[in-house]
C-alpha positions, -999 to 999 in steps of 0.1 A, spaced: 646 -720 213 648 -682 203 646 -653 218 655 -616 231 658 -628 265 689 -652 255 705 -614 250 704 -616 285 732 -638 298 754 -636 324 779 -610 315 819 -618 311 840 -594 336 872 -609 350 865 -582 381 856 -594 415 824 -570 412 806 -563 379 773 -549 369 753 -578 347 731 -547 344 718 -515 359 699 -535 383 717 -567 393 756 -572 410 779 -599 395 800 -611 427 827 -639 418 845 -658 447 874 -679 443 895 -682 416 919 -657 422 893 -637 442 888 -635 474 864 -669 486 841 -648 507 819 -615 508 793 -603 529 761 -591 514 724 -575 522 702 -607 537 680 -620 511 695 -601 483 716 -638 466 687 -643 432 711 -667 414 741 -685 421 767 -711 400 794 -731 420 800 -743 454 785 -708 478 776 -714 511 756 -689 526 755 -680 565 745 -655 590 772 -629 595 778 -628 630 782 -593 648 802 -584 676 787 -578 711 800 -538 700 779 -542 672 747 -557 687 749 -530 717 752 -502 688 721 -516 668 702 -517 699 704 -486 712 704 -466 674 687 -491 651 714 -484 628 733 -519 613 740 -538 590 717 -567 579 742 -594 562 751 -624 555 778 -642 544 789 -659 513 819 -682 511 831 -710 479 839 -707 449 815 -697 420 797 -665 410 766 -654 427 742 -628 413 726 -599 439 699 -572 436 671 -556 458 643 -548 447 655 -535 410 675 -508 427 703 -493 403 738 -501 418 773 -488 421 803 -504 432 830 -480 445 864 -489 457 875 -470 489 915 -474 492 919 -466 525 890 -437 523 860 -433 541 819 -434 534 792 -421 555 766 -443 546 725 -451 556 726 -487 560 694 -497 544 712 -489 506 743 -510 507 742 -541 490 775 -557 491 809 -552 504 843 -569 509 850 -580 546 884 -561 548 864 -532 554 852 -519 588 822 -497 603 812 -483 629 774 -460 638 783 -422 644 756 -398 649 748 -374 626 750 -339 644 712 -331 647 688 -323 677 658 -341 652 656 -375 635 656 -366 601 635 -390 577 663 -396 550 698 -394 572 681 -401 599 701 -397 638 731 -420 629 753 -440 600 773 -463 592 813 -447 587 830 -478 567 863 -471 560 893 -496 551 908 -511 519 881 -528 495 848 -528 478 811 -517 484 781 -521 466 754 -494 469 721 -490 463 700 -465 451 660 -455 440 672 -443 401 705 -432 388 723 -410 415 739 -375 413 774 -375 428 781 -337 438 816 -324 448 824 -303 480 856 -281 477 864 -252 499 848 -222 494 820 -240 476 791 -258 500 765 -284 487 731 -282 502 711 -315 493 675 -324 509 683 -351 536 655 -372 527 678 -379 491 713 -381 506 726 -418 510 758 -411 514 787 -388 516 827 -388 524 833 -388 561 860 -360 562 831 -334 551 814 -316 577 782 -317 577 751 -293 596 714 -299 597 694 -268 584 655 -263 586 649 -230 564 617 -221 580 602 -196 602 573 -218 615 586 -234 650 569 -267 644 599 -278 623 586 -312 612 559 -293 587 574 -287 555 587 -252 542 558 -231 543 540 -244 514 578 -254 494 574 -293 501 607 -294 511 617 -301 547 650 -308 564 686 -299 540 725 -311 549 751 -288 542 784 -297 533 820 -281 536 852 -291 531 867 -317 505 846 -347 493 815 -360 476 779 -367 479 755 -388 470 718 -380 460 694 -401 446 665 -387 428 640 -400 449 633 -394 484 613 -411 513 579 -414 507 556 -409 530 543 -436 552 504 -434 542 514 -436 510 537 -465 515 513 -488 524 480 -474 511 462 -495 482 480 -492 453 507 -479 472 546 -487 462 543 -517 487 512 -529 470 526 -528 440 554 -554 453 530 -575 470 529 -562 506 508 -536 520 473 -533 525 462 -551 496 491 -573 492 498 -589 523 496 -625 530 464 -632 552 461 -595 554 495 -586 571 502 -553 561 541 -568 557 531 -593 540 548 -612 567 
């Protein structure tokens, strides 16, 4: 048998986390690795070896926390030795190494991480639930490695003294924890949830201090769009004309 696709094979990276492409995380466990990692539900599309595959349990801390903010993690874990393949929904992903540094982070775009690091939900200093940061995050911090997601290849921005990034907080996923950050709605009209007098734009995040951000070039869309005919989830097989036996979630 011939063909392009055999172009395709699993790629050779002696690294505990490799891209096999833009689109798709190479996680090995064992073998001088590390025999576990935890990583998005549902996100495992191949596997070779001997991986089981569990329900991460959360701490009573982290259950109280994701009740009362809706902020979490959703992960499982994987544990044996062998390499597994991840990706969600053909999202582009990064893999950054934080040595002891911290990431402010919306939970919905990480993909993978190592279980030496830790989180907790902070709130993000704002008086509005903002569609893209919305009211809290996840601060993970520790010694390892994190997988993120995001809609197209991001811009990472730097923040120094003296010199402020502004970024629409319906693009941000992420940013270093030791920035500050402020929520800014440049309009005069006072119903704040309409967009910037004709603009588009809605809510921005300013930054100061020392760190980086993360922007993807996409933001939220809106929800009739969403799920409208046609719409992105249609296109994936959910929404309105997607859904098994009508179920707008195809669930």
């Amino acid at each position: 048998m011939q063909s392009s696709l055999f172009g395709h094979a699993p790629v050779h990276n002696p690294e505990r986390y490799s891209l096999q492409n833009e689109h798709m995380l190479k996680v090995q466990l064992g073998n001088g690795h590390p025999d576990h990692c935890l990583a998005r539900v549902g996100s495992m599309v191949a596997y070779q070896g001997a991986i089981d595959f569990d329900g991460n349990l959360r701490s009573g801390a982290e259950q109280q926390a994701a009740a009362a903010t809706g902020e979490q993690l959703q992960l499982m874990r994987a544990q044996g030795t062998g390499t597994m393949w991840l990706a969600n929904m053909s999202q582009s992903i990064h893999v950054l190494d934080l040595d002891f540094e911290g990431l402010s982070v919306d939970g919905q775009y990480v993909l993978a991480l190592d279980s030496s690091l830790s989180w907790n939900v902070v709130a993000i200093e704002s008086a509005q639930s903002v569609a893209g940061a919305g009211s809290y995050n996840l601060d993970i911090s520790g010694n390892g490695k994190i997988a993120l997601m995001t809609s197209g290849k991001p811009l990472i921005l730097r923040v120094t003294h003296g010199a402020e990034v502004f970024a629409d907080a319906d693009a941000v996923i992420a940013w270093s924890t030791r920035l500050q950050i402020s929520m800014q709605a440049q309009t005069n009209s006072a119903r704040i949830y309409r967009r910037r007098r004709g603009t588009g734009e809605g809510w921005n995040m300013a930054f100061m201090g020392e760190g980086y951000v993360v922007v993807q070039p996409s933001e939220l869309l809106p929800p009739v769009e969403f799920i409208q005919p046609g719409g992105y989830l249609a296109n994936r097989g959910l929404g309105q004309d997607g859904g098994v036996r009508g179920n707008t979630w195809g669930q």
